[in-house]
C-alpha positions as a Markdown table, in Angstrom:
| # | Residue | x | y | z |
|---|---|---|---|---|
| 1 | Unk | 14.8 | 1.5 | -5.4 |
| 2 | Unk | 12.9 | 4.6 | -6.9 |
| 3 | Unk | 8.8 | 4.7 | -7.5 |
| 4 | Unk | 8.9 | 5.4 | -11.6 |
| 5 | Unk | 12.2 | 4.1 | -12.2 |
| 6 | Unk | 11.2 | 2.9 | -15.6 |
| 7 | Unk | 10.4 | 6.6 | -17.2 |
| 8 | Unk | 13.5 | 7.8 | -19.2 |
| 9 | Unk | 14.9 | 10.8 | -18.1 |
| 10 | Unk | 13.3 | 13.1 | -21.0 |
| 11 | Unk | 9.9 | 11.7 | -18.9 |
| 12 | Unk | 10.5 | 12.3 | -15.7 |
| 13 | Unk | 12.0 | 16.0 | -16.5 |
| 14 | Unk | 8.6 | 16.9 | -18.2 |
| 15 | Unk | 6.6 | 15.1 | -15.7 |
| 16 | Unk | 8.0 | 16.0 | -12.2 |
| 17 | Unk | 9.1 | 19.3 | -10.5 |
| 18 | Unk | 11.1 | 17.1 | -7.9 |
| 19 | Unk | 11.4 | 13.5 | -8.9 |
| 20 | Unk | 11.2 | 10.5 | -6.6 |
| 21 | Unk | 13.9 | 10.3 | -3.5 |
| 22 | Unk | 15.4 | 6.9 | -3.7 |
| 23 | Unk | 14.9 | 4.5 | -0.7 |
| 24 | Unk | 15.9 | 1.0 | 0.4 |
| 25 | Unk | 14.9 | -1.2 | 3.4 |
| 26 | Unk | 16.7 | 0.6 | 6.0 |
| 27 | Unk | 15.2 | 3.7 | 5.5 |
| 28 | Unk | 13.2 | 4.3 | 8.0 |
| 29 | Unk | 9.9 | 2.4 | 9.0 |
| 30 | Unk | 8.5 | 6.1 | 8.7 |
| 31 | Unk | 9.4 | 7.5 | 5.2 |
| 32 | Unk | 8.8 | 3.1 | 4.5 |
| 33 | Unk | 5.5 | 2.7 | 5.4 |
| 34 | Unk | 4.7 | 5.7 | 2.8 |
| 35 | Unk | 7.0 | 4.4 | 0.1 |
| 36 | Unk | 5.1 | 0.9 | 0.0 |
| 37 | Unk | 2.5 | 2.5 | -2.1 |
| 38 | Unk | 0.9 | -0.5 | -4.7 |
| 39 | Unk | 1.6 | -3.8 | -2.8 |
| 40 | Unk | 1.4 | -6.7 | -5.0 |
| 41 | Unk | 0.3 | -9.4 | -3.9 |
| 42 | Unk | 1.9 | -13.1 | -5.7 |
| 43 | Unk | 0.9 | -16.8 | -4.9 |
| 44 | Unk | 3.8 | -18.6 | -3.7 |
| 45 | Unk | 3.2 | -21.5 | -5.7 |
| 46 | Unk | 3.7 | -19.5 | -9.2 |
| 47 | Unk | 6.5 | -21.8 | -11.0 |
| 48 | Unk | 8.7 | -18.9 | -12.0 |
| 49 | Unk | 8.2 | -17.2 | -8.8 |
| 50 | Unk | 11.7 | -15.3 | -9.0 |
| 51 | Unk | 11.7 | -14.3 | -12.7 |
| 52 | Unk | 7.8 | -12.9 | -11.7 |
| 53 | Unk | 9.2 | -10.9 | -8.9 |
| 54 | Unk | 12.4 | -9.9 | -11.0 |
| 55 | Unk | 9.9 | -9.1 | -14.0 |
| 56 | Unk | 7.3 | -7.0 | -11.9 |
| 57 | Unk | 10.3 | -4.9 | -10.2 |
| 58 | Unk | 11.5 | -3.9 | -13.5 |
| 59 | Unk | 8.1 | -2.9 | -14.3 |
| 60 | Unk | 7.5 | 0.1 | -11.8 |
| 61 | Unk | 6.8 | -2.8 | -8.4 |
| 62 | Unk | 8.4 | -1.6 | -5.6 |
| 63 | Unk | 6.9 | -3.7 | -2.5 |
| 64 | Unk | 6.0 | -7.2 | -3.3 |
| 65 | Unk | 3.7 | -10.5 | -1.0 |
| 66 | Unk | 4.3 | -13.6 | -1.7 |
| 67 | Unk | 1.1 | -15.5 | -0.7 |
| 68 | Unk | 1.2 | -18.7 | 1.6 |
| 69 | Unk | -2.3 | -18.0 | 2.5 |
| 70 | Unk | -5.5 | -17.9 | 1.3 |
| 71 | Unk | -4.1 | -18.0 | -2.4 |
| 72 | Unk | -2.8 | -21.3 | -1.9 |
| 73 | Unk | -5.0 | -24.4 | -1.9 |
| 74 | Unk | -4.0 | -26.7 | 1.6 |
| 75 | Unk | -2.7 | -29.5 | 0.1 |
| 76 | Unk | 0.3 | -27.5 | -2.0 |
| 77 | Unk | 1.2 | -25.5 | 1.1 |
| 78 | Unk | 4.5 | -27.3 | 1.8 |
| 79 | Unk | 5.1 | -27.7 | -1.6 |
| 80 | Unk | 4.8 | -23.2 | -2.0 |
| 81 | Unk | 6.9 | -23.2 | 0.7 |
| 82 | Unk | 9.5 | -25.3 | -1.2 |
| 83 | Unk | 9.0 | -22.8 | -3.9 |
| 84 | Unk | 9.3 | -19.9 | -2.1 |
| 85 | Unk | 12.4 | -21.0 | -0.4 |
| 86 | Unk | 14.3 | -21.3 | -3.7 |
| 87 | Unk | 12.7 | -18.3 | -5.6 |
| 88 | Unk | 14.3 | -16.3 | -2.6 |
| 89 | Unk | 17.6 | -17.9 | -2.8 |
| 90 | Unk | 17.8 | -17.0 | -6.2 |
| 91 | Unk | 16.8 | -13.4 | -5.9 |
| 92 | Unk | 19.7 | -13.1 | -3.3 |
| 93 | Unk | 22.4 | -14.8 | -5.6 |
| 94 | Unk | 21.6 | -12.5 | -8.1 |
| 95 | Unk | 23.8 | -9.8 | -7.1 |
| 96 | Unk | 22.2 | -7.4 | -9.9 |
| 97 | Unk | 18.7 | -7.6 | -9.4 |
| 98 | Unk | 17.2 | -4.4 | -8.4 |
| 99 | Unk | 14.5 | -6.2 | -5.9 |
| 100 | Unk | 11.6 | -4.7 | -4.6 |
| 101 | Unk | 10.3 | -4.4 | -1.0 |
| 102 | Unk | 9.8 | -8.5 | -0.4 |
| 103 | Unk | 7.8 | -9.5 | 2.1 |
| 104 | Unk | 5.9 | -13.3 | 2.9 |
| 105 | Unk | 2.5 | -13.4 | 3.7 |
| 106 | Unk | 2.0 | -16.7 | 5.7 |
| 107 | Unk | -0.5 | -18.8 | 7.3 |
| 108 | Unk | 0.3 | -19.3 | 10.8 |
| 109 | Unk | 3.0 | -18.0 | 13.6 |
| 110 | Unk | 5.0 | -21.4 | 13.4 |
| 111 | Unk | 5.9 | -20.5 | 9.3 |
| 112 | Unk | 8.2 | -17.6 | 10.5 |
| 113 | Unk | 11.1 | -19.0 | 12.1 |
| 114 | Unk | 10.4 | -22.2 | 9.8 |
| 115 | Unk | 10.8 | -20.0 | 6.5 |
| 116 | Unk | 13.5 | -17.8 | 8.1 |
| 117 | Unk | 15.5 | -20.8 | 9.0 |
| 118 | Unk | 15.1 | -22.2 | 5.6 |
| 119 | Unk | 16.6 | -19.3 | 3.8 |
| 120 | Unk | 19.9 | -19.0 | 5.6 |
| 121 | Unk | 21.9 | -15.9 | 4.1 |
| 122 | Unk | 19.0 | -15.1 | 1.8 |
| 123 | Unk | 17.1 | -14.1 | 4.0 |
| 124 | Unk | 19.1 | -11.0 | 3.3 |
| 125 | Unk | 16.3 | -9.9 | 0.4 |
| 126 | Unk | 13.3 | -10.4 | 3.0 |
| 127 | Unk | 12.1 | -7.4 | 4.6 |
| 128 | Unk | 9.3 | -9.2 | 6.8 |
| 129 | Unk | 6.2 | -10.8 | 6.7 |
| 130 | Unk | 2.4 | -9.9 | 6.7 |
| 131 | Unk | 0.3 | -11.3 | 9.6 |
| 132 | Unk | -3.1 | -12.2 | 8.4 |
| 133 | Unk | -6.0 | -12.4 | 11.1 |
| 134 | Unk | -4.2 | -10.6 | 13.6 |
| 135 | Unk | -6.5 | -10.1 | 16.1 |
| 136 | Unk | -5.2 | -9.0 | 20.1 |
| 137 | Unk | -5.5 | -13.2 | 20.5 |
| 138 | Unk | -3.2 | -14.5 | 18.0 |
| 139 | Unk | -1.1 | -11.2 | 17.5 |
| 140 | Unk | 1.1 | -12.0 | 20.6 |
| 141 | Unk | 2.0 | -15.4 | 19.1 |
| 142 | Unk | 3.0 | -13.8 | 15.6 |
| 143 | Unk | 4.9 | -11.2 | 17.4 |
| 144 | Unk | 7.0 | -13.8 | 19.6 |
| 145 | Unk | 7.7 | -15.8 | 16.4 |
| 146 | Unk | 9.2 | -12.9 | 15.0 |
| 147 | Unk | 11.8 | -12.4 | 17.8 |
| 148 | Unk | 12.8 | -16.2 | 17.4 |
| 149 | Unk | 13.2 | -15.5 | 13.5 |
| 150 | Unk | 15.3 | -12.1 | 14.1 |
| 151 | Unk | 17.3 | -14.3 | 16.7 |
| 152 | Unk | 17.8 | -16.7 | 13.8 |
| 153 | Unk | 18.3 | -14.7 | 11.0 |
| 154 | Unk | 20.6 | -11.6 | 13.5 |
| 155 | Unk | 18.5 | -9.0 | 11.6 |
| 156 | Unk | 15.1 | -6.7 | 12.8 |
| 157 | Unk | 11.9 | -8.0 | 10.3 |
| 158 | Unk | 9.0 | -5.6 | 9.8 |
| 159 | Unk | 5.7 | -7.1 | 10.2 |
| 160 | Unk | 2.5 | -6.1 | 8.4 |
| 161 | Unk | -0.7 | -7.4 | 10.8 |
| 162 | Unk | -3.9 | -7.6 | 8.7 |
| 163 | Unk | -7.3 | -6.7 | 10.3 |
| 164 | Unk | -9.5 | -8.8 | 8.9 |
| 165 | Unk | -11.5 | -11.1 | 11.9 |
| 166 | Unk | -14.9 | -11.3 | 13.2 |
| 167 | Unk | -13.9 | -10.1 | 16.2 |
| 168 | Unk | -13.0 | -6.5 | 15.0 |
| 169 | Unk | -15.5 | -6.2 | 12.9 |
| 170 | Unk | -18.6 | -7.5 | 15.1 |
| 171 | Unk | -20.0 | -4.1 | 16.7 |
| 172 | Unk | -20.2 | -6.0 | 20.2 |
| 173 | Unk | -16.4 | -6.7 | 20.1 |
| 174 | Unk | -15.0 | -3.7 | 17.8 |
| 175 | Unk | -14.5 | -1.5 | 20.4 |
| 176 | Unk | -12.4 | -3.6 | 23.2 |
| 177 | Unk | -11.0 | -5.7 | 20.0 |
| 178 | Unk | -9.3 | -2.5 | 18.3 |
| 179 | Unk | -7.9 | -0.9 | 22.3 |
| 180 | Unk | -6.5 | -4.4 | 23.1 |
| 181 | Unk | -4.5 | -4.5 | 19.3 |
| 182 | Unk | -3.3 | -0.6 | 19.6 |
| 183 | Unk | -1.8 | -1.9 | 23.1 |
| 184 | Unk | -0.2 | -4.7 | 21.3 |
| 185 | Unk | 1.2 | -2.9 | 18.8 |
| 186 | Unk | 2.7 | -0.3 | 21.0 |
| 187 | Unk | 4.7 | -2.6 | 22.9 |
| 188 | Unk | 6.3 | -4.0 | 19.3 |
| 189 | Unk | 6.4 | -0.5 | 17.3 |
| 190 | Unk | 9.4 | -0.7 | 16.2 |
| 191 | Unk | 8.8 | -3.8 | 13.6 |
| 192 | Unk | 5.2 | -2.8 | 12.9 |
| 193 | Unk | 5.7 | -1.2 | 9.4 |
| 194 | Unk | 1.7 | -0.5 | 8.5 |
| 195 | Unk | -1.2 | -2.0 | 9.4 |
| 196 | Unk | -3.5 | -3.5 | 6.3 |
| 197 | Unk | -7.1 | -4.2 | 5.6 |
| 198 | Unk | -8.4 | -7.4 | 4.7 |
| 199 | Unk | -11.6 | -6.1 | 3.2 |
| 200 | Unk | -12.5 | -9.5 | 1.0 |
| 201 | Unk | -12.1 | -11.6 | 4.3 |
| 202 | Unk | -14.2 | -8.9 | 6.8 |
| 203 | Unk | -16.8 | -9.1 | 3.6 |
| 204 | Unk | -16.9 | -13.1 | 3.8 |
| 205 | Unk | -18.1 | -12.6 | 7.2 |
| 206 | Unk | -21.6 | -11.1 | 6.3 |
| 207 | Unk | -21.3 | -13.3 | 2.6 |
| 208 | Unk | -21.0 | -10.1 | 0.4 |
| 209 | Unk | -18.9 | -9.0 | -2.4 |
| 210 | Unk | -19.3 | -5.3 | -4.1 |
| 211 | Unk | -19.6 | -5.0 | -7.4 |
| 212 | Unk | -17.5 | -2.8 | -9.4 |
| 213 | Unk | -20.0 | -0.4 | -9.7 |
| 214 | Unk | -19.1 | 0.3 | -6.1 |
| 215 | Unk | -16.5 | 0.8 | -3.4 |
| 216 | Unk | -15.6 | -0.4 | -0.1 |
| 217 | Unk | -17.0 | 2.9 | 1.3 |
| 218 | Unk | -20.3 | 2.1 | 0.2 |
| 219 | Unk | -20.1 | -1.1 | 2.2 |
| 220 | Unk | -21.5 | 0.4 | 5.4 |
| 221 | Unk | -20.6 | -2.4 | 7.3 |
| 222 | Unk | -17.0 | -2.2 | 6.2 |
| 223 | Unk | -17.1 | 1.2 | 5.7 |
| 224 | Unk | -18.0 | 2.0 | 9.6 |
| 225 | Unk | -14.7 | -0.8 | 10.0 |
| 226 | Unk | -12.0 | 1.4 | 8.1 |
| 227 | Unk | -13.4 | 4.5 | 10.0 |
| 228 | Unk | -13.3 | 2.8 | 13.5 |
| 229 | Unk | -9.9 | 1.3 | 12.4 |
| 230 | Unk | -8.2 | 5.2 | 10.9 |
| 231 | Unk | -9.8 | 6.8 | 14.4 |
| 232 | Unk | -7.6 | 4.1 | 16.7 |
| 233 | Unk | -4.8 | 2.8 | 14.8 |
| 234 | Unk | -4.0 | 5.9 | 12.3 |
| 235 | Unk | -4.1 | 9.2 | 14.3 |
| 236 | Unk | -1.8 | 12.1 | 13.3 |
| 237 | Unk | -0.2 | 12.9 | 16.7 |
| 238 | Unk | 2.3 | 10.3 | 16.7 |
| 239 | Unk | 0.5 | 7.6 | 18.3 |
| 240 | Unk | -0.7 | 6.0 | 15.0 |
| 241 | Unk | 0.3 | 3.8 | 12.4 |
| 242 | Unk | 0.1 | 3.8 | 8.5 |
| 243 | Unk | -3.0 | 2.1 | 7.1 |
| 244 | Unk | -3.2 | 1.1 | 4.2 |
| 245 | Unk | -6.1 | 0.5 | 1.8 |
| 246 | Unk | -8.0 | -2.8 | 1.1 |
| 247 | Unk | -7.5 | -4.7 | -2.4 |
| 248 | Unk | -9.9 | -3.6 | -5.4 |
| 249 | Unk | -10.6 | -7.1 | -7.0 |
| 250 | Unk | -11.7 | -6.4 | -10.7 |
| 251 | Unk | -9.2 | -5.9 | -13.9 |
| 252 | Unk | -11.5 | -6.0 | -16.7 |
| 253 | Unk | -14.6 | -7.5 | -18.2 |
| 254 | Unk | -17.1 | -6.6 | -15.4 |
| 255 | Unk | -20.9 | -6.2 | -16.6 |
| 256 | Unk | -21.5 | -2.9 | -15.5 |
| 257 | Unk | -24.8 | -1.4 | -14.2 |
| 258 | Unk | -24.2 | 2.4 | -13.4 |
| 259 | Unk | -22.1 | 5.0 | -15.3 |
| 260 | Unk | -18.6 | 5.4 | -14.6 |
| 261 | Unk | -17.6 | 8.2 | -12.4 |
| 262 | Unk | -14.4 | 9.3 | -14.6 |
| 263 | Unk | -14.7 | 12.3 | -16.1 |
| 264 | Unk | -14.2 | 12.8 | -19.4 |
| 265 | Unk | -12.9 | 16.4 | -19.5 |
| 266 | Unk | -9.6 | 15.9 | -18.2 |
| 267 | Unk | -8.7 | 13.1 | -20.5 |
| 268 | Unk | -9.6 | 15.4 | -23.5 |
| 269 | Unk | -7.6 | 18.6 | -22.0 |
| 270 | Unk | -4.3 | 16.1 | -22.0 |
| 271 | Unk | -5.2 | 14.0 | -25.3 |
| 272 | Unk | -6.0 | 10.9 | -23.6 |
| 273 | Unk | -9.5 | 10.4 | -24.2 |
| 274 | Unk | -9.0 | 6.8 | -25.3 |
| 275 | Unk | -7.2 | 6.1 | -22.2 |
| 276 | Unk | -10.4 | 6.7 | -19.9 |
| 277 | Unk | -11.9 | 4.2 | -22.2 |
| 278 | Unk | -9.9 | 2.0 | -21.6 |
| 279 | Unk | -9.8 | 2.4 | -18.0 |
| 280 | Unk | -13.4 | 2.4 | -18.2 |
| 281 | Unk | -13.3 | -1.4 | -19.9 |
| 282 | Unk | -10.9 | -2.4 | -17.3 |
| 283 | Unk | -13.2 | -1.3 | -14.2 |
| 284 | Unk | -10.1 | 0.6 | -13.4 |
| 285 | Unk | -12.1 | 3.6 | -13.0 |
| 286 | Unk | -13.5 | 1.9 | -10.0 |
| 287 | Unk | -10.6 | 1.2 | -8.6 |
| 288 | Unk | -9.0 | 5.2 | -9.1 |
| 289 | Unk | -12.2 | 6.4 | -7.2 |
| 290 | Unk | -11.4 | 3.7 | -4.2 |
| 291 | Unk | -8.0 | 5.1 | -4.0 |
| 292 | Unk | -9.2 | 8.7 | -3.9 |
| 293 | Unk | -11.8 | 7.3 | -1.1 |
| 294 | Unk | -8.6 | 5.5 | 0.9 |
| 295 | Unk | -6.9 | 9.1 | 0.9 |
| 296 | Unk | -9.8 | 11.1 | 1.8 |
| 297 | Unk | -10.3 | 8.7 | 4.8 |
| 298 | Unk | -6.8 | 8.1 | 6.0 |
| 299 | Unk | -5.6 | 5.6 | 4.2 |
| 300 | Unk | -2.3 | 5.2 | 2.1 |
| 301 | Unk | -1.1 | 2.6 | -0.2 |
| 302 | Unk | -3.4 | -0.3 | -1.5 |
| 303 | Unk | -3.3 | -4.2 | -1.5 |
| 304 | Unk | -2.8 | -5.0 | -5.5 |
| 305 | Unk | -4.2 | -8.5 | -7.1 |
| 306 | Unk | -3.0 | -7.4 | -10.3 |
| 307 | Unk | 0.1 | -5.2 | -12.0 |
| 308 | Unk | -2.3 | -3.3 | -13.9 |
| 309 | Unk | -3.4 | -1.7 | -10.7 |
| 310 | Unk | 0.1 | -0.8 | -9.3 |
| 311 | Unk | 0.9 | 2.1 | -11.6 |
| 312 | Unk | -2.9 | 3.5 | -10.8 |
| 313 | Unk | -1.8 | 3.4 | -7.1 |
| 314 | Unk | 1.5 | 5.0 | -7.6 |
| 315 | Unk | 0.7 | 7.6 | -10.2 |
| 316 | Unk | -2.0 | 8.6 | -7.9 |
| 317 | Unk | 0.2 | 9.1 | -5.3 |
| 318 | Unk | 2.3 | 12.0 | -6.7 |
| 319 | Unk | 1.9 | 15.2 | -4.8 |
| 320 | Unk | 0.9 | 18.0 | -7.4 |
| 321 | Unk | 2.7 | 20.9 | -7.3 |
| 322 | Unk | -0.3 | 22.7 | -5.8 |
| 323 | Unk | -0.5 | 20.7 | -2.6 |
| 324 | Unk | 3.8 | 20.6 | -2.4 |
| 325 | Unk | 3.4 | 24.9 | -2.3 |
| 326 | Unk | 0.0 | 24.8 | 0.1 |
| 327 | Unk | 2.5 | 21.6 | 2.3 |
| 328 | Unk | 5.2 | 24.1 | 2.1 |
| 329 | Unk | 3.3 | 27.3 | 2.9 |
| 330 | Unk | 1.9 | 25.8 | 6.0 |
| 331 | Unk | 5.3 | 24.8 | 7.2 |
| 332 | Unk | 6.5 | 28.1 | 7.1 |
| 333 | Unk | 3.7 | 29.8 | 9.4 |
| 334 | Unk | 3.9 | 26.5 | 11.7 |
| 335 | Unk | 5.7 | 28.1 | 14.0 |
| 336 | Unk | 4.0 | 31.1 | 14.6 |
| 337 | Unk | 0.4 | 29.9 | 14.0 |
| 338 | Unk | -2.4 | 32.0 | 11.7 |
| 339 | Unk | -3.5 | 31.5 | 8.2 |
| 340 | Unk | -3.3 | 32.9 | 4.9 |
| 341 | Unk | -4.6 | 32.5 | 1.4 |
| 342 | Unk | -2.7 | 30.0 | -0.7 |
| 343 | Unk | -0.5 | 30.5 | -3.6 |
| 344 | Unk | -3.4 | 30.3 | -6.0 |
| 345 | Unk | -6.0 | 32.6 | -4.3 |
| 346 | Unk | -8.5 | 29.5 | -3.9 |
| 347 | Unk | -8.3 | 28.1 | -0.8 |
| 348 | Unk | -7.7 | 29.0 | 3.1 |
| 349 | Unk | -4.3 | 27.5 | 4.5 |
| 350 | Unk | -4.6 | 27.4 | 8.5 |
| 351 | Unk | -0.7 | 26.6 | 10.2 |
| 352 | Unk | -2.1 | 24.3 | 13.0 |
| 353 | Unk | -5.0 | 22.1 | 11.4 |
| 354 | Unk | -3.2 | 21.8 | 8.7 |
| 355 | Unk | 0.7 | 20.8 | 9.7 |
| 356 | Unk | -0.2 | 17.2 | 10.2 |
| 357 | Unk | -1.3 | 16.9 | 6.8 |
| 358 | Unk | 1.4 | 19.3 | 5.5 |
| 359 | Unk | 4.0 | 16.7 | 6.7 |
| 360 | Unk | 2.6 | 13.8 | 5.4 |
| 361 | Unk | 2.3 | 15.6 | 2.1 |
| 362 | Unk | 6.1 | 16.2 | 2.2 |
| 363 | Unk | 7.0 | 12.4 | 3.3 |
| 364 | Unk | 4.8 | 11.5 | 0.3 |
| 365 | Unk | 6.6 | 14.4 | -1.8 |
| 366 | Unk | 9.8 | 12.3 | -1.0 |
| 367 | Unk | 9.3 | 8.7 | -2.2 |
| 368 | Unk | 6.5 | 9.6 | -5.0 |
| 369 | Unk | 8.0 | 13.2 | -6.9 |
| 370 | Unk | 6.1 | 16.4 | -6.9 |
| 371 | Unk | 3.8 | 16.7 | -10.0 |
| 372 | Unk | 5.0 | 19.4 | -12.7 |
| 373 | Unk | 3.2 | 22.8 | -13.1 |
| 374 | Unk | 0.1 | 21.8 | -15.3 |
| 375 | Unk | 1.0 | 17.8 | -15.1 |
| 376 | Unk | -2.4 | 15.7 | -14.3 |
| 377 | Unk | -2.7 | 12.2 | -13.1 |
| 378 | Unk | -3.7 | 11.7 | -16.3 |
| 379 | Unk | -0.4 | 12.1 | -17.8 |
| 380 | Unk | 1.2 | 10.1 | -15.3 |
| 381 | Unk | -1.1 | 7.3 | -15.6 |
| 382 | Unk | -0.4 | 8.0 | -19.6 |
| 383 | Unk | 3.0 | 7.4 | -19.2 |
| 384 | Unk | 2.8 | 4.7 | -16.9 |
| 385 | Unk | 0.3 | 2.0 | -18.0 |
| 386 | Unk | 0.9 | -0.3 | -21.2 |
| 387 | Unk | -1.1 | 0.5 | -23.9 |
């Protein structure tokens, strides 16, 4: 699969100096874990679960959850499972289909080996499973279902644990909570593709919900969460994991209090001015300045509740040119240490503060294109989102 496959080739030559690398499950947990970029997240009750999937990978979707959690009521649980089962089956029998990144969000340890077992061959299109309310507790229990499901199935499944419990998120507990799951994880790295935010569970916990007028970040209690989180679970010297950013809940028809944040010059430089209106309509300009927040702070990719979201996420993902040539720049004086000026005369880049970010910018360069010379996110959110 390829992030943007749906631009023709005159669009992707204007848009991109180097155009997404393609990638597939085996990868690379790595250059994977970057590539996930817009989740979305699917109930597994939907009655045309495998034409949705099918439909939403043709659309741009590269790594999809199907929901046997919270999205599904408890009395239809066996009967999503059902559906799940045979949605999968189908995807694999369709030899053509250009699937996404599938994985299967369940609801307790014991639905692992249950759902692998179920699927038999097909379990050929599942890449793993996410692990909601994995706390240092439970996570040892999730973990040792997976190794009976790889046993079953003779293949390695990624997980995805969510961090979403009182127990990390309470200020008496955070601290032992978070050392105790960075020791868990370590002893299964291998599997652990990226670790995710539950942000709407952690914000049941003190009975809030921001508005879209806001972000996480300005959820101090959350807020002080996703740092704590990025500072034990996300460092840059090889130790960490990818984390990825908590789901933005709005698509359109918020009442809005406070001006948007989106500015209006850089829709008029590119001709796009009623673009940011309708952005604006959609709260989508909420959800562009989260995802700027996620970056700033560590974060990469975000949980999606709606396609409309995904192309925001990925668009926003490109590397412009500028940061490829300071990545690049940086790289080259690694070695020997010392800074210079970058390309463009406007900012200082230093060899050893800046590598770590240099190479993430590069594995990001890889699955998401570098940005053309004068090429906004404005243009590739213009090219990407229906209209």
């Amino acid at each position: 699969m390829r992030h943007f496959s749906y631009l023709g080739a005159s669009d992707m030559a204007s848009l991109f100096e180097a155009p997404p690398e393609r990638f597939d499950r085996a990868s690379g947990t790595d250059l994977l874990s970057v590539a996930l970029g817009a989740t979305l997240y699917m109930p597994a009750d939907r009655p045309a679960l495998a034409k949705d999937v099918a439909k939403q990978a043709a659309a741009g979707v590269t790594s999809v959850t199907v929901c046997l959690e919270d999205s599904i009521p408890d009395d239809v649980v066996p009967a999503a499972v059902e559906n799940l089962v045979s949605a999968l089956r189908t995807l694999h029998e369709d030899a053509a289909a250009d699937l996404p990144l599938l994985f299967v969000r369940v609801r307790e340890p014991a639905q692992i080996p249950h759902v692998v077992e179920r699927l038999g061959a097909a379990v050929a299109v599942l890449t793993g499973f996410v692990l909601p309310k994995f706390t240092a507790a439970s996570g040892t229990e999730y973990l040792h279902a997976l190794d009976v499901a790889d046993r079953i199935s003779g293949s390695e499944l990624l997980a995805m644990p969510v961090i979403e419990s009182g127990a990390v998120l309470y200020a008496e507990t955070r601290v032992d909570e978070l050392t105790r799951l960075r020791a868990l994880l370590h002893r299964d790295r291998r599997r652990i593709l990226a670790v995710r935010l539950g942000a709407t569970d952690l914000c049941a916990l003190f009975g809030l919900r921001r508005s879209p007028d806001l972000s996480i970040y300005d959820v101090k209690v959350i807020s002080s969460l996703i740092s704590d989180v990025v500072n034990v679970l996300g460092r840059a010297d090889g130790s960490g994991f990818t984390v990825t950013g908590p789901v933005w809940e709005y698509y359109g028809g918020a009442e809005r209090i406070l001006k948007p944040l989106l500015r209006q010059s850089p829709f008029d430089a590119h001709g796009e001015r009623e673009l940011r209106g309708q952005l604006v309509s959609r709260a989508i300009d909420g959800l562009i300045r989260e995802v700027q927040l996620d970056a700033a702070n560590g974060l990469q990719g975000k949980t999606c509740i709606h396609p409309s979201h995904v192309a925001v996420v990925n668009a926003l993902s490109v590397v412009t040119a500028e940061d490829h040539r300071d990545a690049a720049d940086v790289l080259s004086i690694s070695h020997a240490g010392g800074v210079r000026a970058s390309g463009l005369r406007n900012k200082m880049n230093e060899a050893r503060p800046h590598t770590a970010w240099a190479r993430r910018t590069m594995l990001r360069a890889r699955v998401f294109g570098v940005a053309a010379e004068n090429v906004s996110f404005v243009d590739l959110l213009a090219a990407s989102l229906p209209r």
